[in-house]
C-alpha positions in Angstrom: 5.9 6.7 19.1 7.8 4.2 17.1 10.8 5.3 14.5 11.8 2.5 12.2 15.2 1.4 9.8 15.2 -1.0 7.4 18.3 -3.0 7.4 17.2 -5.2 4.7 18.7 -9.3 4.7 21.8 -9.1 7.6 22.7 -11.5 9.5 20.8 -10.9 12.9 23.7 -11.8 15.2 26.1 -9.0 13.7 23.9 -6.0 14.7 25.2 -4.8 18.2 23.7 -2.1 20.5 25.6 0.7 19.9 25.6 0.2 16.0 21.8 0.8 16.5 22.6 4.4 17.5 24.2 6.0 14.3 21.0 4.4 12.4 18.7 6.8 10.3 15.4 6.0 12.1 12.5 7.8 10.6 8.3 7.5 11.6 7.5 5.9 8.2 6.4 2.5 8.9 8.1 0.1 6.5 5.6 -1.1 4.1 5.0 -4.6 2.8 3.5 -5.6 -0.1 0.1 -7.0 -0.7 0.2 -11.1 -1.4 0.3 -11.7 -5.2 1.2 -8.0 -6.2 2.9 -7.4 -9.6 2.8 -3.7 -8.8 4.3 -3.0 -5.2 8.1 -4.2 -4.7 8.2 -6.3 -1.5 10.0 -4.0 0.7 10.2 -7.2 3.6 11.4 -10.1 2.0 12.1 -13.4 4.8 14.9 -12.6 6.7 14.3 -8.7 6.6 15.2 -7.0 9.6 13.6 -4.1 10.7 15.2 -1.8 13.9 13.1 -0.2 16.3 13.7 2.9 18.1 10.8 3.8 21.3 10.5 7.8 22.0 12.2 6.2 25.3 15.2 5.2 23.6 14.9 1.1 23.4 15.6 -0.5 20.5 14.0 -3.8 18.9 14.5 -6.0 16.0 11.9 -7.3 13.7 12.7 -10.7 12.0 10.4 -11.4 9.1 10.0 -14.9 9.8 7.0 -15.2 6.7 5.5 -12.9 4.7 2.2 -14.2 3.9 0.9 -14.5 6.2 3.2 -12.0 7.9 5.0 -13.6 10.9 8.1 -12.0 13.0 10.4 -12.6 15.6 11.1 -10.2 18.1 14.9 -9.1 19.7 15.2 -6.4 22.3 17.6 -5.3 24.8 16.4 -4.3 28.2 18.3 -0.6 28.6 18.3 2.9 27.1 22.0 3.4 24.9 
């Protein structure tokens, strides 16, 4: 199981390991909204990043890269903090 935390629009290069481990991660994806919709705020704007947290205890980034179609690059670190 996957536990996510929106960070929002940072700068990618000033998120360190162990800044990741005092982050509220919860098992709510984060939600993106539907091309074209007047209704649904766009919770994943380009340049969003989104922390992942495994049940193992690895953490990944999420890069929005696009948003429609939705396209992402992917940071991890090879240990458990």
């Amino acid at each position: 199981m996957v536990s996510f935390a929106n960070l929002n629009i940072v700068d990618i290069s000033s998120i360190s390991q162990l800044s990741l481990k005092n982050l509220p991660f919860n098992k709510v994806p984060v939600a993106n909204a539907p091309a074209g919709s007047a209704f649904w705020t766009n919770y994943m704007p380009v340049k969003t990043i989104i922390a992942c947290k495994t049940a193992a205890g690895k953490y990944y980034l999420l890069e929005i890269a696009a948003d429609n179609p939705l396209k992402v690059n992917i940071y991890h670190w090879n240990f458990v903090i």
